[in-house]
C-alpha positions as CSV (number, residue, x, y, z in Angstrom):
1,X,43.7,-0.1,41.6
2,X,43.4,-4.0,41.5
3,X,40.5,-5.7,39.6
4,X,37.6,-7.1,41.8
5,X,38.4,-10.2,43.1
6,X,35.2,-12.1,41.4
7,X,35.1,-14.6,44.3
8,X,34.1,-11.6,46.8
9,X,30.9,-9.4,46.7
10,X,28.9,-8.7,42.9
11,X,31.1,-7.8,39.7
12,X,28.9,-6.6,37.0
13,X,30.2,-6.1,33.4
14,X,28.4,-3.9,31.1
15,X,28.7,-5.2,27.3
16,X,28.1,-2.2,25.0
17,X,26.9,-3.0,21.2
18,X,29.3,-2.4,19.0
19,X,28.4,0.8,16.8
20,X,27.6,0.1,13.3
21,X,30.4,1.0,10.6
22,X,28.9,1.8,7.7
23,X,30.9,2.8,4.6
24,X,30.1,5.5,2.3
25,X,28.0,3.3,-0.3
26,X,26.4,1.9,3.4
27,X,25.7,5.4,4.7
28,X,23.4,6.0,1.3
29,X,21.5,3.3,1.4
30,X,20.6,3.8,4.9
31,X,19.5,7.3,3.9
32,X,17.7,5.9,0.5
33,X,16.2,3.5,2.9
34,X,14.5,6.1,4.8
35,X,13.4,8.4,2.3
36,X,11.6,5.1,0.2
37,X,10.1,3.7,3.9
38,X,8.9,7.8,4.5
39,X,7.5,8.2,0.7
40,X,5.6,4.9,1.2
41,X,4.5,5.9,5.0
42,X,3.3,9.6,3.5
43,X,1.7,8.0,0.2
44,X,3.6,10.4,-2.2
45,X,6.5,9.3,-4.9
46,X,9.5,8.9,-3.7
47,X,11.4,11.8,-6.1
48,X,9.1,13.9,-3.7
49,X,10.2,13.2,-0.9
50,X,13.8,13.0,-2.3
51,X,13.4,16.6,-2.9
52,X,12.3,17.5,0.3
53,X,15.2,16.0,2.4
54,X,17.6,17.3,-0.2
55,X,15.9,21.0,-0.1
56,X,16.5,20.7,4.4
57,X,19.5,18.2,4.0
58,X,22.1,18.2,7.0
59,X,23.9,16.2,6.7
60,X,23.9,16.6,2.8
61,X,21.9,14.0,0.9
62,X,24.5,11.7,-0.9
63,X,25.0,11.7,-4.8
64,X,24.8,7.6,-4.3
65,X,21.5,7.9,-2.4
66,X,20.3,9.8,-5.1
67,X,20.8,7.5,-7.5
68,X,19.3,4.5,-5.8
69,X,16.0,6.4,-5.1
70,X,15.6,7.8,-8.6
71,X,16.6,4.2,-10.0
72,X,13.5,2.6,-7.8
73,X,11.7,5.3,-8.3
74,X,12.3,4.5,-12.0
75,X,11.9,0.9,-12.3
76,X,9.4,0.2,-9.0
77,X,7.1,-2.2,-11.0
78,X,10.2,-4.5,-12.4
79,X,11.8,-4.6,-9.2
80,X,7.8,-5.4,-7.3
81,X,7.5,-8.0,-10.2
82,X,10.7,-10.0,-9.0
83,X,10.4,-9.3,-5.3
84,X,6.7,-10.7,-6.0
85,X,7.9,-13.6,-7.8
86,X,10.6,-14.6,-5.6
87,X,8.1,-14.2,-1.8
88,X,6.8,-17.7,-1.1
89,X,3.2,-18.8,-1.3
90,X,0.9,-16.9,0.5
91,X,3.2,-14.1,0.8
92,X,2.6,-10.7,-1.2
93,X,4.9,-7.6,-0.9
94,X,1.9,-5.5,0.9
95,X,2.4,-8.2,3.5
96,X,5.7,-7.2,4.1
97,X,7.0,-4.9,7.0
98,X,7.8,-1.4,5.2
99,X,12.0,-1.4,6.1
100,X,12.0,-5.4,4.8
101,X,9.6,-4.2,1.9
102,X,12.2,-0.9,0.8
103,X,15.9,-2.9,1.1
104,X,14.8,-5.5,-1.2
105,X,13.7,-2.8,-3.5
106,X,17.5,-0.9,-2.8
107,X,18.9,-4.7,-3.4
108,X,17.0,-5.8,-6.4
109,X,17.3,-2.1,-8.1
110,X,21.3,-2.6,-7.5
111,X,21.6,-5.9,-8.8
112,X,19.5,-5.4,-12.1
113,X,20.2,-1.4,-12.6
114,X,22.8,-0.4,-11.0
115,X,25.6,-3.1,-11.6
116,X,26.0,-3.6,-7.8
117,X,27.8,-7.6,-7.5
118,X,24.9,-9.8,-5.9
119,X,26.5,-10.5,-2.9
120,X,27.4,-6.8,-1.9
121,X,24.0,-5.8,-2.4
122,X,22.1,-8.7,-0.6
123,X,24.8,-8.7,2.6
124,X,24.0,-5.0,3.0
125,X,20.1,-5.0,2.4
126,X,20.3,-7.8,5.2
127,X,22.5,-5.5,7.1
128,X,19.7,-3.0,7.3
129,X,16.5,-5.2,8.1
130,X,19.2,-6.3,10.9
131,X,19.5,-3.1,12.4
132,X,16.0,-1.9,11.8
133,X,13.2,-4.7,11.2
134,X,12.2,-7.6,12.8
135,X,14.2,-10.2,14.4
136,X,13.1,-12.7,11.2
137,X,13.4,-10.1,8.8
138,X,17.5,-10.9,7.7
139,X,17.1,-14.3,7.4
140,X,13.6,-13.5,5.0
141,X,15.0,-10.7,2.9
142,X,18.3,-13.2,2.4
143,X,15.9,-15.9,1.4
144,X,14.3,-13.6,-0.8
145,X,17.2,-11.7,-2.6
146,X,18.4,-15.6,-2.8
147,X,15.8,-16.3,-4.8
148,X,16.1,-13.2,-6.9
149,X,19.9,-14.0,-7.6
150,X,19.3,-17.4,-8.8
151,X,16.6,-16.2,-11.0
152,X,18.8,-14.1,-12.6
153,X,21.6,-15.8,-12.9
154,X,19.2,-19.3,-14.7
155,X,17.6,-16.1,-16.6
């Protein structure tokens, strides 16, 4: 059979997004992602809620998502304090959409606890807000994580 000769009658091309490949790591902080955005939705701690999707898990909760919600869980008012004091004027992390407000809390906790290289963790926090924010919200949460790794690395 012969392609459609474009010159004759209507060819319509379907483009199909390309599926997201996520790596291992990827796959965890997705799931992290959720369980912070669903303790913060629910108003209980986040170990909580880790304990209720690992209780029903299937698939399996990851040992990396784990320990990226126990590590926020641990250190949530460091990681606020430098999210806070990287957000521009007039900005405040309540003001933030909950998905944009829980990867810069995954990003921050892997840059300052988890030994996670800067660029690694801010590519894949934007990665996420990509997929599941706001059409603004990769180029904000880059601006912001940014800001965070400078800090740090003047600190």
């Amino acid at each position: 059979m012969s392609a459609p000769d474009p010159g004759r009658g209507t060819f319509e091309r379907t483009i199909q997004p390309e599926p997201v490949h996520r790596s291992t790591q990827g796959k965890a902080r997705k799931r992290a992602l959720d369980i912070l955005f669903e303790s913060e939705l629910r108003g209980v701690d986040p170990l909580t809620t880790l304990s209720d999707r690992t209780a029903d898990a299937d698939p399996p909760v990851r040992d990396y998502t784990v320990r990226l919600v126990e590590a926020v869980g641990a250190n949530r008012n460091a990681i606020d304090a430098r999210i806070s004091a990287a957000l521009a004027r007039g900005w405040t992390l309540a003001r933030l959409p909950r998905v944009d407000r829980a990867a810069l809390r995954i990003a921050v906790c892997e840059v300052d606890f988890l030994d996670v290289a800067p660029g690694v963790a801010v590519s894949e926090a934007v990665s996420l807000v990509g997929e599941l924010s706001t059409d603004d919200s990769p180029s904000f949460v880059n601006g912001v994580l940014g800001a965070v790794v400078r800090e740090s690395s003047t600190a």
